[in-house]
N, CA, C and O of each residue as an XYZ file, in Angstrom:
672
protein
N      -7.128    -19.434      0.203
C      -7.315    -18.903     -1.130
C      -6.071    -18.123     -1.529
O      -5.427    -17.366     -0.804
N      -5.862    -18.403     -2.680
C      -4.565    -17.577     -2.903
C      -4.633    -16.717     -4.081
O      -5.263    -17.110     -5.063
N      -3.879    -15.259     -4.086
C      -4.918    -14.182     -4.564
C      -4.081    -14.797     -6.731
O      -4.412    -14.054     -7.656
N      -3.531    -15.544     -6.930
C      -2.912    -15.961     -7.864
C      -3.698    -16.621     -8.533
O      -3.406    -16.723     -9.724
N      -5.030    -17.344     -8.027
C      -5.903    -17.845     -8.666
C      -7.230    -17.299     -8.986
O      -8.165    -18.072     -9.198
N      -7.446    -15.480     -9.056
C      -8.369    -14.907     -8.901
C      -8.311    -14.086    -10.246
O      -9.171    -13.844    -11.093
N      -6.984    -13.748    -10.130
C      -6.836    -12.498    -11.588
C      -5.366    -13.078    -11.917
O      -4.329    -13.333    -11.305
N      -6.052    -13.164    -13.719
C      -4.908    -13.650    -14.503
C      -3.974    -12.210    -14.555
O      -4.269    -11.054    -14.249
N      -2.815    -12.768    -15.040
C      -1.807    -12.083    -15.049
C      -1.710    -10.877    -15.783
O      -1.236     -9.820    -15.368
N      -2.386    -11.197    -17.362
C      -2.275    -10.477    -18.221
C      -3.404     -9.435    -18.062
O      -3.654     -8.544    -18.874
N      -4.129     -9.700    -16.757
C      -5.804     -8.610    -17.108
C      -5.336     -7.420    -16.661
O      -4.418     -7.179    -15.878
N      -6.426     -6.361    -17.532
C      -6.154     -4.796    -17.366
C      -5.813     -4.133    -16.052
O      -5.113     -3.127    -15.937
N      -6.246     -4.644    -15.313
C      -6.000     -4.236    -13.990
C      -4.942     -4.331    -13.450
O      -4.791     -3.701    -12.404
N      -4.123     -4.937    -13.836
C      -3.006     -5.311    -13.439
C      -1.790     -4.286    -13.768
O      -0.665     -4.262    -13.269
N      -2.578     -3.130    -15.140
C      -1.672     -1.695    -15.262
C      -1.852     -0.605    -13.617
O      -1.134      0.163    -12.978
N      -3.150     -1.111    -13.533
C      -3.316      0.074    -12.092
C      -2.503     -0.124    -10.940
O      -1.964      0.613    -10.115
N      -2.583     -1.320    -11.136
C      -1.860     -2.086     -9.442
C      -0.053     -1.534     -9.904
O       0.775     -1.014     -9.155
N       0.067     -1.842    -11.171
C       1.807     -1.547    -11.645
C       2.118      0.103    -11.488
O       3.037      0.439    -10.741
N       1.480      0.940    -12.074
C       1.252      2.220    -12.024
C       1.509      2.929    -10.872
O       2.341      3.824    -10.717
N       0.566      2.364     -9.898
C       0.218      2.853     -8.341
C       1.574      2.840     -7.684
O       2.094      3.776     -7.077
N       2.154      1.431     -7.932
C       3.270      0.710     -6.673
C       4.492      1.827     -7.432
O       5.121      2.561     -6.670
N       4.817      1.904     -9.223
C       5.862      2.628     -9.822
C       5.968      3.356     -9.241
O       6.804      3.389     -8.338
N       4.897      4.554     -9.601
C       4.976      6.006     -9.222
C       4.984      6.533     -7.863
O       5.549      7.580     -7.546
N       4.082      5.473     -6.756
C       4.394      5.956     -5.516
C       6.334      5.168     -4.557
O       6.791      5.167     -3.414
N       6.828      4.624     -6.022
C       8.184      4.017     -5.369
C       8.601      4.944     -5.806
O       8.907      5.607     -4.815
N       9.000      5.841     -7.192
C       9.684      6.690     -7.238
C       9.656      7.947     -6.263
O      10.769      8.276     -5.854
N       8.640      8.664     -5.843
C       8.809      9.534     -5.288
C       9.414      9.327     -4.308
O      10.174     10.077     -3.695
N       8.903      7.590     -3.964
C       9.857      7.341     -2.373
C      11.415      7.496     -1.897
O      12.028      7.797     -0.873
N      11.716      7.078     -3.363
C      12.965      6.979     -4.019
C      13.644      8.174     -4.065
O      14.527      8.366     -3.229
N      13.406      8.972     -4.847
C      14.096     10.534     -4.862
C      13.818     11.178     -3.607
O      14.619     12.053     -3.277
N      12.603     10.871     -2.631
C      12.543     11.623     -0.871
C      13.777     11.070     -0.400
O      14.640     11.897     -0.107
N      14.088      9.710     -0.246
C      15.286      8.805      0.568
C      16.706      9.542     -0.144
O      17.718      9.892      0.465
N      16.445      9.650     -1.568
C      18.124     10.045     -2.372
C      17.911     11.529     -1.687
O      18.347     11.498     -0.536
N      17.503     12.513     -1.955
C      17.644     13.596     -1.078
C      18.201     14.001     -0.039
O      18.835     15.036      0.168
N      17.851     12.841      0.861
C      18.253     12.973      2.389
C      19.544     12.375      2.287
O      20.474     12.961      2.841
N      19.835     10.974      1.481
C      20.670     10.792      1.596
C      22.263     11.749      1.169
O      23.420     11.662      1.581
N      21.608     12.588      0.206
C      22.614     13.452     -0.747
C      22.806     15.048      0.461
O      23.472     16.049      0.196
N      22.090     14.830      1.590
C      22.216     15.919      2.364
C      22.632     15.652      3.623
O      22.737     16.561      4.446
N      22.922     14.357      3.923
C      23.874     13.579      4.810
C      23.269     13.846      5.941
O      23.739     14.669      6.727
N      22.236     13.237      6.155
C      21.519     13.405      7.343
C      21.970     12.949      8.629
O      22.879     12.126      8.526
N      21.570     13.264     10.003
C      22.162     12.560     10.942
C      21.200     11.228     11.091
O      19.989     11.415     11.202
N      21.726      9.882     11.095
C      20.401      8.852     11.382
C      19.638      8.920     12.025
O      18.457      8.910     11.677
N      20.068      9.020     13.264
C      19.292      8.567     14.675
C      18.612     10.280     15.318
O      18.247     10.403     16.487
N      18.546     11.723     14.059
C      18.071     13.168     14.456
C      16.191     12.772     14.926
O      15.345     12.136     14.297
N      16.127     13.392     16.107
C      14.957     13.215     15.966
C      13.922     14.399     15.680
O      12.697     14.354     15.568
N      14.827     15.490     15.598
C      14.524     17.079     14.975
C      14.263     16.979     13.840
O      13.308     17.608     13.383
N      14.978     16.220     13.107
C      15.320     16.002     11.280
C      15.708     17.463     10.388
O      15.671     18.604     10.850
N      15.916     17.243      9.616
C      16.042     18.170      8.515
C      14.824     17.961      7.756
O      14.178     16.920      7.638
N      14.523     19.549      7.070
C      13.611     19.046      5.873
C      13.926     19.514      5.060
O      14.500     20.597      4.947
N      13.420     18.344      3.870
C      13.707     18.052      2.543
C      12.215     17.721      1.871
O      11.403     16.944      2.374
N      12.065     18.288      0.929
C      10.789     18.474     -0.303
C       9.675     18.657      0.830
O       8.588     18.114      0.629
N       9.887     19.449      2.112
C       8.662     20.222      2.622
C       8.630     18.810      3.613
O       8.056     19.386      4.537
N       8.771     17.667      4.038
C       8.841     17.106      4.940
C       9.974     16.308      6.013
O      10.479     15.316      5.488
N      10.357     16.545      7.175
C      11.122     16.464      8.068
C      11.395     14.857      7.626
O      10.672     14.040      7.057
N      12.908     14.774      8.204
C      13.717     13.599      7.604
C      14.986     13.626      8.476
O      15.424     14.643      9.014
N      15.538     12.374      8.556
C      16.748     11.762      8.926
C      17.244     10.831      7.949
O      16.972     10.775      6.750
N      18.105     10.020      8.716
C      18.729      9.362      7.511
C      18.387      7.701      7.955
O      18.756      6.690      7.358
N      17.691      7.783      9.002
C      16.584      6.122      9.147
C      15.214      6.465      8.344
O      14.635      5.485      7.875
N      14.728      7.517      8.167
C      13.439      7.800      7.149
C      13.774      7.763      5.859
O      12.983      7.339      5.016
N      15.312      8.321      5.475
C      15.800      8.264      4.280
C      16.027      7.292      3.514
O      15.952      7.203      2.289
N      16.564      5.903      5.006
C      16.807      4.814      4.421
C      15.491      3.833      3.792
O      15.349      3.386      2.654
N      14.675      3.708      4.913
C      12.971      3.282      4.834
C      12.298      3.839      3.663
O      11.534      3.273      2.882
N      12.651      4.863      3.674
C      12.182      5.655      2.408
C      12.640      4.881      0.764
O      11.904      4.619     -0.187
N      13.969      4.696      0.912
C      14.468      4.225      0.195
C      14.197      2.850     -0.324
O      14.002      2.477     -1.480
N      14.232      2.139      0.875
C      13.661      0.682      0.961
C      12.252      0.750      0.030
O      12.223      0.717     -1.200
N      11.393      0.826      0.702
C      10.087      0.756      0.385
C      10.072      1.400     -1.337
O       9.463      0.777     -2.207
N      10.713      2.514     -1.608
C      10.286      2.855     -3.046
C      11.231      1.773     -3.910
O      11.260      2.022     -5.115
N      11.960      0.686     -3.504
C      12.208     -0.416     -4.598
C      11.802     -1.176     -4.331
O      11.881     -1.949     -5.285
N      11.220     -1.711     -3.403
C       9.804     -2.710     -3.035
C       9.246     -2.405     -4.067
O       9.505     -2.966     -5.131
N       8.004     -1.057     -3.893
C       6.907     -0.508     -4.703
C       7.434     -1.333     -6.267
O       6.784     -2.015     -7.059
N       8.825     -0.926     -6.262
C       8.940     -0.340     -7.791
C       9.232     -2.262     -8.358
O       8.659     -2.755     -9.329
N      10.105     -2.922     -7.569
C       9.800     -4.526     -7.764
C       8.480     -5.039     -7.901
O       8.318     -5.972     -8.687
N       7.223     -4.452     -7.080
C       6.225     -4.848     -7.341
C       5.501     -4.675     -8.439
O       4.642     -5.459     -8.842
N       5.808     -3.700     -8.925
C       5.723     -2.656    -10.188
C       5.781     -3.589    -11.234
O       4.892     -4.006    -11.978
N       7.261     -3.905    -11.149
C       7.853     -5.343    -12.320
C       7.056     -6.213    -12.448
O       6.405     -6.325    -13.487
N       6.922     -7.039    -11.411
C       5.986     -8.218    -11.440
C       4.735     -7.947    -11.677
O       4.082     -8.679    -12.420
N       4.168     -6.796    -11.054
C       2.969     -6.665    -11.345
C       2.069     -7.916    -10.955
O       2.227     -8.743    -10.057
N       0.879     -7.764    -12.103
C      -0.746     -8.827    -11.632
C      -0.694     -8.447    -10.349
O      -0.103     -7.457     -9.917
N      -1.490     -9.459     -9.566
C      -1.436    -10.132     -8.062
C      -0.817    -10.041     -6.851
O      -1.204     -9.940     -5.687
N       0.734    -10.128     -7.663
C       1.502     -9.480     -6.457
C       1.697     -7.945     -6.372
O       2.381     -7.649     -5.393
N       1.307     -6.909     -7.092
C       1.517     -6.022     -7.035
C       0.440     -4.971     -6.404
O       0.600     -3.856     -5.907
N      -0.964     -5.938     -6.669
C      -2.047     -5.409     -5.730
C      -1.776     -5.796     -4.430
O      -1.329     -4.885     -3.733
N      -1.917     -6.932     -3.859
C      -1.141     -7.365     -2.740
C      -0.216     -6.548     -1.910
O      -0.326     -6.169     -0.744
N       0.752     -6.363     -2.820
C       1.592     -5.117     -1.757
C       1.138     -4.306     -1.901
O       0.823     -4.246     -0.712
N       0.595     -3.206     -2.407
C      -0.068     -1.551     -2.418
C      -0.978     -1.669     -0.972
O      -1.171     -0.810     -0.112
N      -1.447     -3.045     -1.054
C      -2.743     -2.682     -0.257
C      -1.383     -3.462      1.454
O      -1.914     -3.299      2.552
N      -0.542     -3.862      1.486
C       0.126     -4.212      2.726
C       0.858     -2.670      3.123
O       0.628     -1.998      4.129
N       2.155     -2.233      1.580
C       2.173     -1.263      1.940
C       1.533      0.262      2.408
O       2.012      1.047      3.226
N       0.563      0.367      1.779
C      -0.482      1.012      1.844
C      -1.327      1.133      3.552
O      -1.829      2.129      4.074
N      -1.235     -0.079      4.007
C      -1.690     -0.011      5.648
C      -0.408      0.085      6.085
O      -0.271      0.517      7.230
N       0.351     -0.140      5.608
C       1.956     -0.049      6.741
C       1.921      1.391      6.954
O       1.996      1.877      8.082
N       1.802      2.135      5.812
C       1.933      3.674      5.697
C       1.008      4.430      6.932
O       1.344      5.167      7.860
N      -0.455      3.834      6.445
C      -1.839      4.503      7.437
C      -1.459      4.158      9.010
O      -1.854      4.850      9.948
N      -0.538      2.847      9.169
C      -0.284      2.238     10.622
C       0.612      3.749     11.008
O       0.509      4.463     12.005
N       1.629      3.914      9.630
C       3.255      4.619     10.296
C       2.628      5.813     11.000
O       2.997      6.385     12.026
N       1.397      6.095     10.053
C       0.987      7.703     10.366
C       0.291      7.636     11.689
O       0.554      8.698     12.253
N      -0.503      6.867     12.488
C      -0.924      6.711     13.130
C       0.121      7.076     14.883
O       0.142      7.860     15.833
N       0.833      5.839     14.328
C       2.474      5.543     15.346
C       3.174      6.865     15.551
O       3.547      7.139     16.691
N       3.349      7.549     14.752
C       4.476      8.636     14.399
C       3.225      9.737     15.068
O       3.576     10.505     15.963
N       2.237      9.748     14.734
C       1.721     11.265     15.594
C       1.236     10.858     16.970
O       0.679     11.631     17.750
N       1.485      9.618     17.196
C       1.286      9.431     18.818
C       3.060      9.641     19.300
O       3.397     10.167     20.361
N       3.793      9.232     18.512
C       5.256      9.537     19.446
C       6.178     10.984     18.965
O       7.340     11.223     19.295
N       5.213     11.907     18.029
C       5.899     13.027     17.142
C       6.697     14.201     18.138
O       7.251     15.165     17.609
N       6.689     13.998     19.719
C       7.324     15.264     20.134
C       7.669     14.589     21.685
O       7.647     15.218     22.743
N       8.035     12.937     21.490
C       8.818     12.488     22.364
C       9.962     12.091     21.794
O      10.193     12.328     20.608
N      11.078     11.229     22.838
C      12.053     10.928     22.843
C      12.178     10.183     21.434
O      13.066     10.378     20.604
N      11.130      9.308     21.333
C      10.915      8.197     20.430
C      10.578      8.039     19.169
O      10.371      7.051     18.465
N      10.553      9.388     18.969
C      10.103      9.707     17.679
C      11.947      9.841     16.804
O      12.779     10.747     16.842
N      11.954      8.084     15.902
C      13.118      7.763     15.544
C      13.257      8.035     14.243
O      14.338      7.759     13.724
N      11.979      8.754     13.274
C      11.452      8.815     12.154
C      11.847     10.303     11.787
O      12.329     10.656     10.711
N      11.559     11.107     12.864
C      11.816     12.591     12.888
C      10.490     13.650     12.661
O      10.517     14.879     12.601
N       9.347     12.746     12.558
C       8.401     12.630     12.117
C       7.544     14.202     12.082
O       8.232     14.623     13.013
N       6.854     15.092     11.851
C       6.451     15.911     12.039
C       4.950     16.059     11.152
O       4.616     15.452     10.135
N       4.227     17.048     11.900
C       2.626     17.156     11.356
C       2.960     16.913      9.422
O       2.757     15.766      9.024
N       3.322     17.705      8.613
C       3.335     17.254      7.631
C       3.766     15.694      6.852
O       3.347     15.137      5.838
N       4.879     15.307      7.953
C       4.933     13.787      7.466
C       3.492     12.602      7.653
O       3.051     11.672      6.977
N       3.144     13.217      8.861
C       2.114     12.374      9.165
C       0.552     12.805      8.216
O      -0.499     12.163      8.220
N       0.805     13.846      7.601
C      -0.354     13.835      6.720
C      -0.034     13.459      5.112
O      -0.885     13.367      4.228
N       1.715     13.227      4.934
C       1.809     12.625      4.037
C       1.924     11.350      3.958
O       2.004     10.825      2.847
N       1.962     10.421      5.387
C       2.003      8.884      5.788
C       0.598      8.664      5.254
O       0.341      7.848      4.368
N      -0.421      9.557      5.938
C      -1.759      9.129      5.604
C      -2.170      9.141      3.997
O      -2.540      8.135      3.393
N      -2.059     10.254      3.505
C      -2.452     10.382      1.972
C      -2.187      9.442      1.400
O      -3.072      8.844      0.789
N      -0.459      8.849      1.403
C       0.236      8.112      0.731
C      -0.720      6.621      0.955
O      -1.312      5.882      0.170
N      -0.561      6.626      2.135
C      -1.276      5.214      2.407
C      -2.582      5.023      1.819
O      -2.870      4.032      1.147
N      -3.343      5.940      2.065
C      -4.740      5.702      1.383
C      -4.756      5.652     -0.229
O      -5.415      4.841     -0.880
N      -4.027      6.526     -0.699
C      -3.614      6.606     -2.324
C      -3.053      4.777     -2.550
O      -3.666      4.020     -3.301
N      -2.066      4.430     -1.909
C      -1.607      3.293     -2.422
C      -2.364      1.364     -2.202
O      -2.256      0.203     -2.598
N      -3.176      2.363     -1.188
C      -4.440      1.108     -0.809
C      -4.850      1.058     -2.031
O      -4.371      0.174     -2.742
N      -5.767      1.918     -2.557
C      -6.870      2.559     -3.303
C      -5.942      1.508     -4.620
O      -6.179      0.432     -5.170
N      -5.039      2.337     -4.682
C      -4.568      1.191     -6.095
C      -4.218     -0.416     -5.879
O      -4.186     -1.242     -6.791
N      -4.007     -0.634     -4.729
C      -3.958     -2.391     -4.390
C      -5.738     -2.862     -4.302
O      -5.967     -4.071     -4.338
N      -6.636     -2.136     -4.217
C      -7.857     -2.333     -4.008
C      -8.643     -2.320     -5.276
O      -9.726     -2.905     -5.256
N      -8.273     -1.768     -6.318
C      -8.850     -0.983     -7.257
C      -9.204     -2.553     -8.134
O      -8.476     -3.453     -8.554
N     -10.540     -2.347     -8.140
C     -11.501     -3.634     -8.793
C     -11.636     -4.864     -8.165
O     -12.025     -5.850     -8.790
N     -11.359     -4.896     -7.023
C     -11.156     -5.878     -5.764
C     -12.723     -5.634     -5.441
O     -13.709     -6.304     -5.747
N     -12.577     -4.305     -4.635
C     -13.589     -4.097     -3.629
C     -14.496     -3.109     -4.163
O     -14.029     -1.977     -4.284
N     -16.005     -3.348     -4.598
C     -16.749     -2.493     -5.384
C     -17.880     -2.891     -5.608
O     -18.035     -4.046     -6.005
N     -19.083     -1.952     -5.391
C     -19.971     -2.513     -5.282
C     -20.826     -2.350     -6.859
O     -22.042     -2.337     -7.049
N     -19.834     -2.248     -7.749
C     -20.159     -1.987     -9.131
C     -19.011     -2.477    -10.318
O     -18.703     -1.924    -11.374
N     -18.445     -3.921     -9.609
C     -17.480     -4.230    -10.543
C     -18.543     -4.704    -11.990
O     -19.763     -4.840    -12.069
N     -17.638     -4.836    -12.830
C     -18.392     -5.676    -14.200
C     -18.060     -6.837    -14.542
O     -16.963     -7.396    -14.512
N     -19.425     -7.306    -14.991
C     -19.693     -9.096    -15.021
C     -18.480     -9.489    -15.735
O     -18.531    -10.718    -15.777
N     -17.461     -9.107    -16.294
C     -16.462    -10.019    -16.825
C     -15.105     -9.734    -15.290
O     -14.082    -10.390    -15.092
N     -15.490     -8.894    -14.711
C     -14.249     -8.817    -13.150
C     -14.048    -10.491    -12.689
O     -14.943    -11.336    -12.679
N     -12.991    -10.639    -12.417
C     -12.668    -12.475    -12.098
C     -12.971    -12.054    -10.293
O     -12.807    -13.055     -9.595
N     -13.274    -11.085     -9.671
C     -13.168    -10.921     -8.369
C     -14.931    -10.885     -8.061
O     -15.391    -11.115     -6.942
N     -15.603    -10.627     -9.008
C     -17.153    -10.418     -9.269
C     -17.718    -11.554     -9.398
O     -18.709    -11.901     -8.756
N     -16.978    -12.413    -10.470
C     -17.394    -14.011    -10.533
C     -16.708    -14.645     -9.196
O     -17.542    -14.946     -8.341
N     -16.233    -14.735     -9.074
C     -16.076    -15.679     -7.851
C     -16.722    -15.149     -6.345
O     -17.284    -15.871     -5.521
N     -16.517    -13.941     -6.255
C     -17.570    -13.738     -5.371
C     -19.424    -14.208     -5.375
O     -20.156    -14.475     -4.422
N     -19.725    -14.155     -6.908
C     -21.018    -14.443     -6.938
C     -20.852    -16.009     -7.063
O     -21.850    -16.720     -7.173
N     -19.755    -16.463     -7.047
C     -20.245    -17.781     -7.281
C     -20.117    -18.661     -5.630
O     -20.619    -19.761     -5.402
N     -19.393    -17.905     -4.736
C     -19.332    -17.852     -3.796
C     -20.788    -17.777     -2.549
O     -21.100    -18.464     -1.577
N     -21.443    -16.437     -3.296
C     -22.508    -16.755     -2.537
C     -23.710    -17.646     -3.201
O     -24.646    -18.053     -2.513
N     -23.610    -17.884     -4.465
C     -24.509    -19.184     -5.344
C     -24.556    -20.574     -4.136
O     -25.519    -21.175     -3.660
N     -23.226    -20.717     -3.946
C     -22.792    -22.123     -2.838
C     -22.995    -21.777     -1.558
O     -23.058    -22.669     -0.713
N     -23.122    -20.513     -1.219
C     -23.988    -20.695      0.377
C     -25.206    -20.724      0.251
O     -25.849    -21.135      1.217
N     -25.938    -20.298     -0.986
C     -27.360    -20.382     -1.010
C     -27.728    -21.736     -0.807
O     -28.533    -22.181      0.010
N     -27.021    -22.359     -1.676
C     -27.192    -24.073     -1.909
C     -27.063    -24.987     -0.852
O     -27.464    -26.147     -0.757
N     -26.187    -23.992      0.236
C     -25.748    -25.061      1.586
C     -26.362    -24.215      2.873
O     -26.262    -24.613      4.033
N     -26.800    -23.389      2.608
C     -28.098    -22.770      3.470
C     -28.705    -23.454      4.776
O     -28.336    -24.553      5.190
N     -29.567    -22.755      5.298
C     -30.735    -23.532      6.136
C     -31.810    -24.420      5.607
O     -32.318    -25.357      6.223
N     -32.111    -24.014      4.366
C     -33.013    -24.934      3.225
C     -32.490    -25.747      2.491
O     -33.098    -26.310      1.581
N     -30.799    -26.010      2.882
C     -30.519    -26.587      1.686
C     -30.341    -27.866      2.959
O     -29.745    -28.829      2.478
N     -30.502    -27.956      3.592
C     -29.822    -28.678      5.362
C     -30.942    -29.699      5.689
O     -30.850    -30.555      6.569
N     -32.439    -29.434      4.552
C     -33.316    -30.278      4.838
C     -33.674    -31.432      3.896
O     -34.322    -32.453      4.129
N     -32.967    -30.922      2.547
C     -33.298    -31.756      1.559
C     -32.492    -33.113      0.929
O     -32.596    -33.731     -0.130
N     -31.600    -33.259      2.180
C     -30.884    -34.305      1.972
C     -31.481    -35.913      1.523
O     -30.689    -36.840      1.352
């Protein structure tokens, strides 16, 4: 199934998914320019902090990365832009996960510290939430293209059922 044939391009939803990916690329964007404008060491695993969370200049760069992803997804919007919120969005919940299991070893290449990892998490769940938003709900409305095809979805297992297996 491919999520291109579910929600047209032009439907409303498709401002949330644009919105979500913009605004959480910019901030990403000005965290990465920061670090970068404060000449971080790359490979610090102490970091510096900048806007209240610890940083290097491999978080700066990632940082960077990802908020013109967001913000490309932004552009395109529809389909592909829910799509990534909800990939980036678990990449984030994964980072936070990763980073407070390695936050005060050798390996911690991120620089990572308790506040990053509660801003990995927020971020991530915030940017799911907008790749998800009218996807998953147990109160979408009968004109949602994700509502119809789901119900029409289970219409055709009703039909191909255990009762439907006898009336051939």
């Amino acid at each position: 199934m491919k999520l291109d044939e579910n929600l047209p391009v032009d439907h409303r939803l498709s401002m949330v998914y644009r919105v979500g990916a913009g605004l959480t690329g910019l901030v990403l964007l000005a965290f990465g320019a920061l670090g970068f404008l404060n000449r971080l060491a790359f490979f610090d695993t102490q970091g510096q902090e900048i806007a209240g969370l610890s940083s290097n200049g491999l978080l700066s760069l990632i940082s960077v990365v990802v908020g013109a992803v967001l913000i490309g997804g932004a552009v395109v919007g529809g389909n592909f832009a829910s799509w990534l919120n909800m990939v980036v969005g678990t990449a984030f919940l994964l980072s936070g996960f990763v980073n407070l299991a390695l936050m005060d070893t050798a390996y911690n290449l991120l620089a990572f510290r308790m506040p990053n990892v509660i801003f990995s998490f927020v971020v991530g769940l915030m940017v799911l939430t907008f790749g998800m938003y009218g996807r998953v709900s147990g109160g979408l409305p009968d004109d949602n293209p994700y509502r119809r095809r789901r119900d029409a979805a289970r219409a055709g297992r009703a039909t191909r059922g255990p009762a439907a297996k006898g009336r051939g």
